[in-house]
Every structure is written in C-alpha cells, then in structure tokens.
PDB file with one MODEL, atoms N, CA, C and O in Angstrom:
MODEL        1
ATOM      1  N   UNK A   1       0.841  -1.179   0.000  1.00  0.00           N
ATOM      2  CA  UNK A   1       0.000   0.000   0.000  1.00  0.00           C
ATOM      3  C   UNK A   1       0.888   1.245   0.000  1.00  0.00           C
ATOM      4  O   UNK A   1       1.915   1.351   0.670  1.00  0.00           O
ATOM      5  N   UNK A   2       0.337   2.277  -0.906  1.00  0.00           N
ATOM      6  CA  UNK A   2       1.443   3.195  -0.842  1.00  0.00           C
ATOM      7  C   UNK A   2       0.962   4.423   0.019  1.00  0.00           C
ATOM      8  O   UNK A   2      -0.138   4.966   0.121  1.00  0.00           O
ATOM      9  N   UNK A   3       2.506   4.727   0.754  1.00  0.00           N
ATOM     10  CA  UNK A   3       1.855   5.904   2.085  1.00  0.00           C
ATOM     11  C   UNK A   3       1.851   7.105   1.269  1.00  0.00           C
ATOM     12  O   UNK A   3       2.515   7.478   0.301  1.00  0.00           O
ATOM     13  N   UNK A   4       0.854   7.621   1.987  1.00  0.00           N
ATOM     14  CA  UNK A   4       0.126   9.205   1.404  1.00  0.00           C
ATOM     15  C   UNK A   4       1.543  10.331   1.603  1.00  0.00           C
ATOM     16  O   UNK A   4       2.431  10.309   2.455  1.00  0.00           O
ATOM     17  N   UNK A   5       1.338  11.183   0.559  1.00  0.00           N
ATOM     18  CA  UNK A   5       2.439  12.721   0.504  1.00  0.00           C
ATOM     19  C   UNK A   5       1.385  13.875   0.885  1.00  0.00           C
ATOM     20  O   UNK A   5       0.160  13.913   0.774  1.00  0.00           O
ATOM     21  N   UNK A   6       2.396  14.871   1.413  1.00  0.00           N
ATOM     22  CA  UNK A   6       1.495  16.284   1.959  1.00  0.00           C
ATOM     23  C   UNK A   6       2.155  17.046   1.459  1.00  0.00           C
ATOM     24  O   UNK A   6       3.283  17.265   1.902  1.00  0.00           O
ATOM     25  N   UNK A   7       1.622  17.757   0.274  1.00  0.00           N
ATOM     26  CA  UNK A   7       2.328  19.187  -0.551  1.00  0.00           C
ATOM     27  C   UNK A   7       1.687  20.231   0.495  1.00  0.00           C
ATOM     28  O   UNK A   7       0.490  20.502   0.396  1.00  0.00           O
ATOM     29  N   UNK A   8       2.483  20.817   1.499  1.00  0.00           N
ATOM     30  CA  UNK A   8       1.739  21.504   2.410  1.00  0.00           C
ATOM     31  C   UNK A   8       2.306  23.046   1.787  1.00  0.00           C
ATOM     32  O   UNK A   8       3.350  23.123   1.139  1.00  0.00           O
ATOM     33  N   UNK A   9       1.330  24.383   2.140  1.00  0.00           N
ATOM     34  CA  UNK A   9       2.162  25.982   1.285  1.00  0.00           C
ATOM     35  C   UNK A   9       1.404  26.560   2.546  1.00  0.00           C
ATOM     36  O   UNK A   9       0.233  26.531   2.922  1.00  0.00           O
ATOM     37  N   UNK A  10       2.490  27.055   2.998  1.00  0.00           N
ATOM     38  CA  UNK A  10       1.915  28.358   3.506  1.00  0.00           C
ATOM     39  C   UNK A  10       2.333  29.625   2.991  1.00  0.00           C
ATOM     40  O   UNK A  10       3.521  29.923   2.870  1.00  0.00           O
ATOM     41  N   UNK A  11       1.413  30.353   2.693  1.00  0.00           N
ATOM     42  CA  UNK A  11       1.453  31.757   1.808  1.00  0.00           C
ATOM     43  C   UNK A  11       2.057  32.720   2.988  1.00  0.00           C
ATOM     44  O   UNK A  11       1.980  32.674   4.215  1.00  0.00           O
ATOM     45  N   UNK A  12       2.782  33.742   1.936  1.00  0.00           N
ATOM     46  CA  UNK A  12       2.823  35.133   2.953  1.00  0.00           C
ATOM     47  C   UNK A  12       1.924  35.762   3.614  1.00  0.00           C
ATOM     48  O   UNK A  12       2.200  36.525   4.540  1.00  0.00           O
ATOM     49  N   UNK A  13       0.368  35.434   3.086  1.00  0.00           N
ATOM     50  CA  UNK A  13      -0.611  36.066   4.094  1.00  0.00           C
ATOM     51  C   UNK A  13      -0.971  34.999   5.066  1.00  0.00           C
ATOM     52  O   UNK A  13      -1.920  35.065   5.847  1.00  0.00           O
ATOM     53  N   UNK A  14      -0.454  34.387   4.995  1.00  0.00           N
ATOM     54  CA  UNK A  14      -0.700  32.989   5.786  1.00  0.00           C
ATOM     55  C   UNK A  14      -2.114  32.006   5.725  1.00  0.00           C
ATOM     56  O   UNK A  14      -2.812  31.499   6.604  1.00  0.00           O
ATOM     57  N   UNK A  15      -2.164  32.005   4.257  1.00  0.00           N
ATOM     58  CA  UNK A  15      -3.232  30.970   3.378  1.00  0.00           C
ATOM     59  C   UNK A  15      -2.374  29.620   3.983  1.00  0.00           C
ATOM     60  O   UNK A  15      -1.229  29.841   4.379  1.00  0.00           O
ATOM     61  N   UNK A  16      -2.830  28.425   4.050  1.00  0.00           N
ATOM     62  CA  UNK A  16      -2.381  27.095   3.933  1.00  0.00           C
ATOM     63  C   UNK A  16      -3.043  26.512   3.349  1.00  0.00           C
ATOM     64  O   UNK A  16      -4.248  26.355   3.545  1.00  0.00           O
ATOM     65  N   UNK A  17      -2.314  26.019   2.410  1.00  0.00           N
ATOM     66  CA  UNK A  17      -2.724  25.084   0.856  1.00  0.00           C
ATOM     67  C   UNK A  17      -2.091  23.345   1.526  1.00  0.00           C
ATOM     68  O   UNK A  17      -0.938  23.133   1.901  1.00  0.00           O
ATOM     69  N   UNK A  18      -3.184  22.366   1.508  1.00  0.00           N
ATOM     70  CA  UNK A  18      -2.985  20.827   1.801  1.00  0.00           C
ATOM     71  C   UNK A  18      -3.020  20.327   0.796  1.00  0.00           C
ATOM     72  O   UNK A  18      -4.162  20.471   0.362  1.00  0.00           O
ATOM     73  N   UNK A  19      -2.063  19.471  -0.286  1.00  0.00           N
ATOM     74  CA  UNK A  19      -2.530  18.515  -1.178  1.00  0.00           C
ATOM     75  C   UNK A  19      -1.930  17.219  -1.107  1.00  0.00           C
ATOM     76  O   UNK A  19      -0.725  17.000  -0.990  1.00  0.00           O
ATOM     77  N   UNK A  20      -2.668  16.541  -1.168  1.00  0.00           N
ATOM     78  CA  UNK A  20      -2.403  14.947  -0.336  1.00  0.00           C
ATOM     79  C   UNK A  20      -2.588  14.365  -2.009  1.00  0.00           C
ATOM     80  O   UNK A  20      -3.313  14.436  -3.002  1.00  0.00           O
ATOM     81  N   UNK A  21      -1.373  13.767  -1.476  1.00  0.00           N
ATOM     82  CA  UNK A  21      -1.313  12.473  -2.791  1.00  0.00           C
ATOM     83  C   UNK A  21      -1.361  11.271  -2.451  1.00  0.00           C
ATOM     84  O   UNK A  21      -0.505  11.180  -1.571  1.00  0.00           O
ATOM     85  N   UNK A  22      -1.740  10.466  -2.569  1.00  0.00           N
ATOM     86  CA  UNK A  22      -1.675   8.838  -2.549  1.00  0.00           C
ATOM     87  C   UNK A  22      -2.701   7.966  -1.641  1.00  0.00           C
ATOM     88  O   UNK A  22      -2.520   6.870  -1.111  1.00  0.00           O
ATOM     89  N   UNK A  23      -3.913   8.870  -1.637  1.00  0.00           N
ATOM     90  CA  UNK A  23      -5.101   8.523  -0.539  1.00  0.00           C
ATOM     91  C   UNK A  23      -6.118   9.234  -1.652  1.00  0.00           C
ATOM     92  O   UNK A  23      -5.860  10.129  -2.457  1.00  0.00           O
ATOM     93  N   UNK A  24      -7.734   8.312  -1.344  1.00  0.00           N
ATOM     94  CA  UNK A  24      -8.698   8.549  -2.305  1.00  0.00           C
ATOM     95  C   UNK A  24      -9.982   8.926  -1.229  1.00  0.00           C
ATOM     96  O   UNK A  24     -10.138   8.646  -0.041  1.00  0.00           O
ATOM     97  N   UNK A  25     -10.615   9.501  -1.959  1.00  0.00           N
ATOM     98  CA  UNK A  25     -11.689   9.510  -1.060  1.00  0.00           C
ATOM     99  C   UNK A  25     -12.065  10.199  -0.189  1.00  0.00           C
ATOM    100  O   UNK A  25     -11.793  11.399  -0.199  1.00  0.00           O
ATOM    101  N   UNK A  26     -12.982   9.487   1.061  1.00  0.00           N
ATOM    102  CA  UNK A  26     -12.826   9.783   2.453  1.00  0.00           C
ATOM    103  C   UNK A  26     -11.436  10.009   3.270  1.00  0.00           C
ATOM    104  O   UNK A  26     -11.256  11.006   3.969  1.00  0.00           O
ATOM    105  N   UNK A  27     -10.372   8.865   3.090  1.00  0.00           N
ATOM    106  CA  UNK A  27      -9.542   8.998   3.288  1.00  0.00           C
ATOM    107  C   UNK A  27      -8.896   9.952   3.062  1.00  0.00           C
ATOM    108  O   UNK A  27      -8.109  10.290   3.946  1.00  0.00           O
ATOM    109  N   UNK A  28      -8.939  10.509   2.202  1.00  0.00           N
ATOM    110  CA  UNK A  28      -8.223  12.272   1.489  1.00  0.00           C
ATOM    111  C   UNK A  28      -8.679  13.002   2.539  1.00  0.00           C
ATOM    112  O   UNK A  28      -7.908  13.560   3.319  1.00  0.00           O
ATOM    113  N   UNK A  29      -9.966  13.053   2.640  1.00  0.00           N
ATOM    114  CA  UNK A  29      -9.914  13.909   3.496  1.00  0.00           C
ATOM    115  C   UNK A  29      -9.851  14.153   4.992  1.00  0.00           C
ATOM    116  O   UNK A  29      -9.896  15.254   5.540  1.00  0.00           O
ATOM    117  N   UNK A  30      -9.717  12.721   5.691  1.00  0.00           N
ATOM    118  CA  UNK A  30      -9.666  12.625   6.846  1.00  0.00           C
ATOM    119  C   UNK A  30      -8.473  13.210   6.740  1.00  0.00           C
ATOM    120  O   UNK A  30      -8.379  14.400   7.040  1.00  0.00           O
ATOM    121  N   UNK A  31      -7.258  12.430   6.262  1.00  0.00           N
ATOM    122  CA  UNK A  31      -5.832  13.144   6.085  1.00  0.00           C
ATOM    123  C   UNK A  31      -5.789  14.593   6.473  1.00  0.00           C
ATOM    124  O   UNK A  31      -5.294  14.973   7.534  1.00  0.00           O
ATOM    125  N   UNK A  32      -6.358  15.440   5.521  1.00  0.00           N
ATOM    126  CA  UNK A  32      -6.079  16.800   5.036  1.00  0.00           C
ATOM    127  C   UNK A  32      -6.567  17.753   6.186  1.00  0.00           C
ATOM    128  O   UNK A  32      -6.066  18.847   6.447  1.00  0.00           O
ATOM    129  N   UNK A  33      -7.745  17.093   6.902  1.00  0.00           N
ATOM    130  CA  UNK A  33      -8.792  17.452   7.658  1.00  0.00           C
ATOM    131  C   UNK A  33      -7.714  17.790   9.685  1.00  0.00           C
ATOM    132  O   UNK A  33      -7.860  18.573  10.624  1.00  0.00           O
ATOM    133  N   UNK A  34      -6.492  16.305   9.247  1.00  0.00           N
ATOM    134  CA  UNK A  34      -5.550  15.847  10.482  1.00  0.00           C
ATOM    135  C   UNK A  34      -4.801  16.810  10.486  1.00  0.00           C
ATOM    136  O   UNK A  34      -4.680  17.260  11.626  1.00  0.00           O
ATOM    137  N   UNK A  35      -3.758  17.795   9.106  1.00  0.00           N
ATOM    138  CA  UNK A  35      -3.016  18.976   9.487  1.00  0.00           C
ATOM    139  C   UNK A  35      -4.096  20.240   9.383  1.00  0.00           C
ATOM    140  O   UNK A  35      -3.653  21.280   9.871  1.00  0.00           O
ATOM    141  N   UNK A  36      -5.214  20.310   8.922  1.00  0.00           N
ATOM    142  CA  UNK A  36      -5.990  21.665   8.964  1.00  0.00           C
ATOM    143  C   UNK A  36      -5.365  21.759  10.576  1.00  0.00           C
ATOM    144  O   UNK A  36      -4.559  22.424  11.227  1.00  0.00           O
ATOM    145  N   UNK A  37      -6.385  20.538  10.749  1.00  0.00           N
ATOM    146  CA  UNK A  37      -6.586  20.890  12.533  1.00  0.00           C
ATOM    147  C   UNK A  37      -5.442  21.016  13.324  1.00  0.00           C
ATOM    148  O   UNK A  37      -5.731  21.581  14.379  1.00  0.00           O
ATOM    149  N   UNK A  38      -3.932  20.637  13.220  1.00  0.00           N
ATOM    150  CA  UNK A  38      -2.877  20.674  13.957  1.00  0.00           C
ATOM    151  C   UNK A  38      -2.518  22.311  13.172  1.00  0.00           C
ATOM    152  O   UNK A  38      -2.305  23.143  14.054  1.00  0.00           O
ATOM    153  N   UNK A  39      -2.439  22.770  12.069  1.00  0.00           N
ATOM    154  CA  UNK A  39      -2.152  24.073  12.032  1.00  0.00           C
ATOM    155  C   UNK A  39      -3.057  25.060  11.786  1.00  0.00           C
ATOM    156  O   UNK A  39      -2.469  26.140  11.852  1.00  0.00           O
ATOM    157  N   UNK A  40      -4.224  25.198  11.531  1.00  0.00           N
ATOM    158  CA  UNK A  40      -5.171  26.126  12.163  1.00  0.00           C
ATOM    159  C   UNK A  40      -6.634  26.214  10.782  1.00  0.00           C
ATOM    160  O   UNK A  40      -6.954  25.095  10.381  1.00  0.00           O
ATOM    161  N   UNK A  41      -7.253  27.148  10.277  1.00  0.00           N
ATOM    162  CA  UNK A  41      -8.214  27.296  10.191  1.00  0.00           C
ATOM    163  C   UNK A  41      -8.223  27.172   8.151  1.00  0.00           C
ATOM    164  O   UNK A  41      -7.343  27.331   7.305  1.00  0.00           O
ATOM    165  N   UNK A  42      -9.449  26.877   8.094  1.00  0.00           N
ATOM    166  CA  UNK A  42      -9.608  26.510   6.487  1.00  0.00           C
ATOM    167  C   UNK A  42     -10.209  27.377   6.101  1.00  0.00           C
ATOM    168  O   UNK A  42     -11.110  27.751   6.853  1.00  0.00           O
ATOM    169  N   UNK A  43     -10.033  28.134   4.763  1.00  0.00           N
ATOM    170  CA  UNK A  43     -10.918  29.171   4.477  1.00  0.00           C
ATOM    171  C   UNK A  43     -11.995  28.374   3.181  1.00  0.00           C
ATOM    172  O   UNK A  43     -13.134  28.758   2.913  1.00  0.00           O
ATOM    173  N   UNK A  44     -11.314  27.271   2.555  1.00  0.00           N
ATOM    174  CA  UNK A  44     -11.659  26.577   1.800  1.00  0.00           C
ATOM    175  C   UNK A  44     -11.796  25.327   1.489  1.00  0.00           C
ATOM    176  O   UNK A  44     -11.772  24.460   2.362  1.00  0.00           O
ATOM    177  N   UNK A  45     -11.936  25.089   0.390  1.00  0.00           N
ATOM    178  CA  UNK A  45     -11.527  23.236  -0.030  1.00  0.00           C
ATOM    179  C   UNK A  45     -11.932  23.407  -1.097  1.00  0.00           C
ATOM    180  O   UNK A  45     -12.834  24.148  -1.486  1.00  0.00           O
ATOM    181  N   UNK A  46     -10.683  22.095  -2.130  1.00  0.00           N
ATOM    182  CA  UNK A  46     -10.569  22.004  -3.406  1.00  0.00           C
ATOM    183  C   UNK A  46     -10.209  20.568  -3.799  1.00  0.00           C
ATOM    184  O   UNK A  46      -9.097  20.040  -3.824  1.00  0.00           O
ATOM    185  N   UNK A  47     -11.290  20.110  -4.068  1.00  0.00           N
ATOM    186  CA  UNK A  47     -11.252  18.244  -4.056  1.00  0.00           C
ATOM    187  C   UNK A  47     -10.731  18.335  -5.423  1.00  0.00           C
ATOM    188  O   UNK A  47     -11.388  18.887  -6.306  1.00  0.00           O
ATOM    189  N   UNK A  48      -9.146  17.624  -5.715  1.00  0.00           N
ATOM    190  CA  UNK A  48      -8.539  16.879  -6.791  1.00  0.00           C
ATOM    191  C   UNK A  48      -9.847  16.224  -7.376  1.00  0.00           C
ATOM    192  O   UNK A  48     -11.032  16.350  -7.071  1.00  0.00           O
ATOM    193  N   UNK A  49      -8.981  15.237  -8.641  1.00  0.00           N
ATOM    194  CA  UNK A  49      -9.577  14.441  -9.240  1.00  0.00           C
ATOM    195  C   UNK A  49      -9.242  12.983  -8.736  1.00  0.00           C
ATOM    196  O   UNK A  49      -9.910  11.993  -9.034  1.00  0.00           O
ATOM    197  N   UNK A  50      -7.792  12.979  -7.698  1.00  0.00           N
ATOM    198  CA  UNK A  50      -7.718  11.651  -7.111  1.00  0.00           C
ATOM    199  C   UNK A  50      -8.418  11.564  -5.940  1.00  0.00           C
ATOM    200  O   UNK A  50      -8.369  10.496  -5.331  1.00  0.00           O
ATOM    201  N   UNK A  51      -9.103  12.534  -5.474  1.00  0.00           N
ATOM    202  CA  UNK A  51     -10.440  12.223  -4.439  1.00  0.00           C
ATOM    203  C   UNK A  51     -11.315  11.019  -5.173  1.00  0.00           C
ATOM    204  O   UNK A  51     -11.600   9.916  -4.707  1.00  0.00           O
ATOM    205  N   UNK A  52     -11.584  11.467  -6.209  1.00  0.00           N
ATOM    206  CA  UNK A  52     -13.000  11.208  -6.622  1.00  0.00           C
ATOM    207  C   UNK A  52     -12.745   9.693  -7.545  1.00  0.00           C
ATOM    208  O   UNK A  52     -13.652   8.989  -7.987  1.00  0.00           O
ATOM    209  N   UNK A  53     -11.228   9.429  -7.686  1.00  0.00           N
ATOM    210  CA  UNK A  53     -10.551   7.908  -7.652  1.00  0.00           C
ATOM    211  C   UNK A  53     -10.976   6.517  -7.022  1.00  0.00           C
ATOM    212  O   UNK A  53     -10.489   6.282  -5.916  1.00  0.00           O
ATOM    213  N   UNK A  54     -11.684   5.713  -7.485  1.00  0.00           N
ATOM    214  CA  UNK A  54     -12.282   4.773  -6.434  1.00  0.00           C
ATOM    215  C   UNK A  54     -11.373   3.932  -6.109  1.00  0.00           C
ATOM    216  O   UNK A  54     -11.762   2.970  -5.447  1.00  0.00           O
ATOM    217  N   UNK A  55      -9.804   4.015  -6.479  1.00  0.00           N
ATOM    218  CA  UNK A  55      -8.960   3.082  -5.954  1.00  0.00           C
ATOM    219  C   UNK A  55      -8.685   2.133  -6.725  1.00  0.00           C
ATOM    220  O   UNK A  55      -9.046   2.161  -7.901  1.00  0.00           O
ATOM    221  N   UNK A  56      -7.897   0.974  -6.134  1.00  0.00           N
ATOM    222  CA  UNK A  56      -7.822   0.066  -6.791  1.00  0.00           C
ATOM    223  C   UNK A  56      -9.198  -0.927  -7.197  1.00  0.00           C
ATOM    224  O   UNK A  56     -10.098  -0.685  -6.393  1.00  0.00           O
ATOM    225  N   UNK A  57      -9.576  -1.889  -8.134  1.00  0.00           N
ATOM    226  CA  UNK A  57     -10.266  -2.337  -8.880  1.00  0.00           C
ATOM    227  C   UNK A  57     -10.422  -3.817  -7.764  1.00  0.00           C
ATOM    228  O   UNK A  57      -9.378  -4.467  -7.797  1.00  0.00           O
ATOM    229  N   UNK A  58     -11.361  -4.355  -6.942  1.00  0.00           N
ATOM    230  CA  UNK A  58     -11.625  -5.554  -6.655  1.00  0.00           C
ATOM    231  C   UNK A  58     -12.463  -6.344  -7.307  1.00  0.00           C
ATOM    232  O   UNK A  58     -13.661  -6.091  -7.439  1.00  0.00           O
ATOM    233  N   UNK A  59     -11.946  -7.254  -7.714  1.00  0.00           N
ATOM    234  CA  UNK A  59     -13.160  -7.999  -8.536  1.00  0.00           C
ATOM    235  C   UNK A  59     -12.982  -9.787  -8.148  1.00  0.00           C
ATOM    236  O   UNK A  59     -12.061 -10.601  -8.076  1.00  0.00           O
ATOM    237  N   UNK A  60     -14.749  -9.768  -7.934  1.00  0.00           N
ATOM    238  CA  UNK A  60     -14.776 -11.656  -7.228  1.00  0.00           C
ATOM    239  C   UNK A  60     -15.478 -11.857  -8.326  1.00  0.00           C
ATOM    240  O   UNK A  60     -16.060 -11.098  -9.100  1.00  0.00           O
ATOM    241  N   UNK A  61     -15.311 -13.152  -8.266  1.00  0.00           N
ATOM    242  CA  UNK A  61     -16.202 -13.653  -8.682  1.00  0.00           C
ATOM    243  C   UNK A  61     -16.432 -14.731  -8.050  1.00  0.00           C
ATOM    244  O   UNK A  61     -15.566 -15.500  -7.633  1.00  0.00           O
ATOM    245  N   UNK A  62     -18.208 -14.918  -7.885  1.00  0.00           N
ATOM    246  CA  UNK A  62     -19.026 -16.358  -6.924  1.00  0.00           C
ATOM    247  C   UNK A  62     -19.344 -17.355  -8.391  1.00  0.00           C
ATOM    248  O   UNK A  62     -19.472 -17.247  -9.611  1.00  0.00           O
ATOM    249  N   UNK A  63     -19.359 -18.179  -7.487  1.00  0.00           N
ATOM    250  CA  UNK A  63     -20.071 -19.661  -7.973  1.00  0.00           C
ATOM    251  C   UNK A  63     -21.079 -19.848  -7.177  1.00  0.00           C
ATOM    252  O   UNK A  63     -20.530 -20.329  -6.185  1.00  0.00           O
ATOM    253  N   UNK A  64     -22.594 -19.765  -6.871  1.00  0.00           N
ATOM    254  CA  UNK A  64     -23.440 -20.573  -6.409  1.00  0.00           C
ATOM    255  C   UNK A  64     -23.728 -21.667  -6.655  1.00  0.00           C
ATOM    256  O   UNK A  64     -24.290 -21.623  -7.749  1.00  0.00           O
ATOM    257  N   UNK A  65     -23.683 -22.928  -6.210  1.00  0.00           N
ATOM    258  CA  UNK A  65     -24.608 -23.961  -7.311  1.00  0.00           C
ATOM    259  C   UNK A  65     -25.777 -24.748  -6.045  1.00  0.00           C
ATOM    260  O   UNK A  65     -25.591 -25.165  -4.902  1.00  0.00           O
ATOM    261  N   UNK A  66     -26.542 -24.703  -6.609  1.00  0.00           N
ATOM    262  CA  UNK A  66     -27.705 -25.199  -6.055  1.00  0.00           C
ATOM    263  C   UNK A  66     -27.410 -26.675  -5.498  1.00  0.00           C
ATOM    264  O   UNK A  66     -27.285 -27.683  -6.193  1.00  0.00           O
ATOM    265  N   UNK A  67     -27.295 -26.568  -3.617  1.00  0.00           N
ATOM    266  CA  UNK A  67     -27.254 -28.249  -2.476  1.00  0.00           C
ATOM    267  C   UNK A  67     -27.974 -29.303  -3.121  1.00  0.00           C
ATOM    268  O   UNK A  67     -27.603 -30.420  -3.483  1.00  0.00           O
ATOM    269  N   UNK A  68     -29.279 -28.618  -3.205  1.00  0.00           N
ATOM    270  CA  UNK A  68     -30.503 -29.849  -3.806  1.00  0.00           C
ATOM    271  C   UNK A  68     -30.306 -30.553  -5.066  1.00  0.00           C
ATOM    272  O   UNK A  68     -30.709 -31.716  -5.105  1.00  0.00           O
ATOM    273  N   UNK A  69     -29.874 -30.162  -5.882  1.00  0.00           N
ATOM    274  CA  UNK A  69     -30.263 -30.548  -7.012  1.00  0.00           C
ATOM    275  C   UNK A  69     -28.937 -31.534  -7.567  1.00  0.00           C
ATOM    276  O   UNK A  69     -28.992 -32.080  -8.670  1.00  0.00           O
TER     277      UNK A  69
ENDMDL
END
C-alpha cells in the first residue's frame, strides 16, 4: 500500500494550501482534515480528481450452485 504525501504551502498572508497524494476519497480527506486541525483554520476546499478515484479495482467472482439438485 502506498503511504500518502502532503504538498503543504503556507502563503505570505498565511493561506495554507494541503494537497495529499496517494489517498482517495474519504480517506483524502480525513488526512487533510488531520493537518488543517494541527495548524489552524480553512478558508476553503478544493477536491482533486484523485479524491474522486475509487482506488484500486476488486473484482470476485461467486459460484453458487444449487445443495438440492
């Protein structure tokens, strides 16, 4: 599994820009949500396109076959 990156900016007016790479989702934003809160207040949010990434691909496949018959 690959661990998440933090492109963290703090501006001269003291904007802080979070961009998390290598996490999708919910997960993105729990992340992003973990340094808001350790360095202070959000004026915004700007969901990537690897938010909206469903990840890697699981695929099953079942066999049922019918006890009775």
């Amino acid at each position: 599994m690959q661990q998440p990156e933090f492109d963290i900016t703090i501006g001269k007016d003291g904007k802080l820009k979070i961009h998390v790479k290598g996490a999708q989702g919910a997960k993105c934003l729990e992340l992003a949500d973990l340094v808001r809160d350790i360095v202070g207040k959000e004026e915004s949010r700007q969901l990537t396109s690897e938010y909206y990434d469903p990840g890697p691909n699981v695929r099953m496949n079942v066999d049922v076959r019918n006890r009775n018959a």
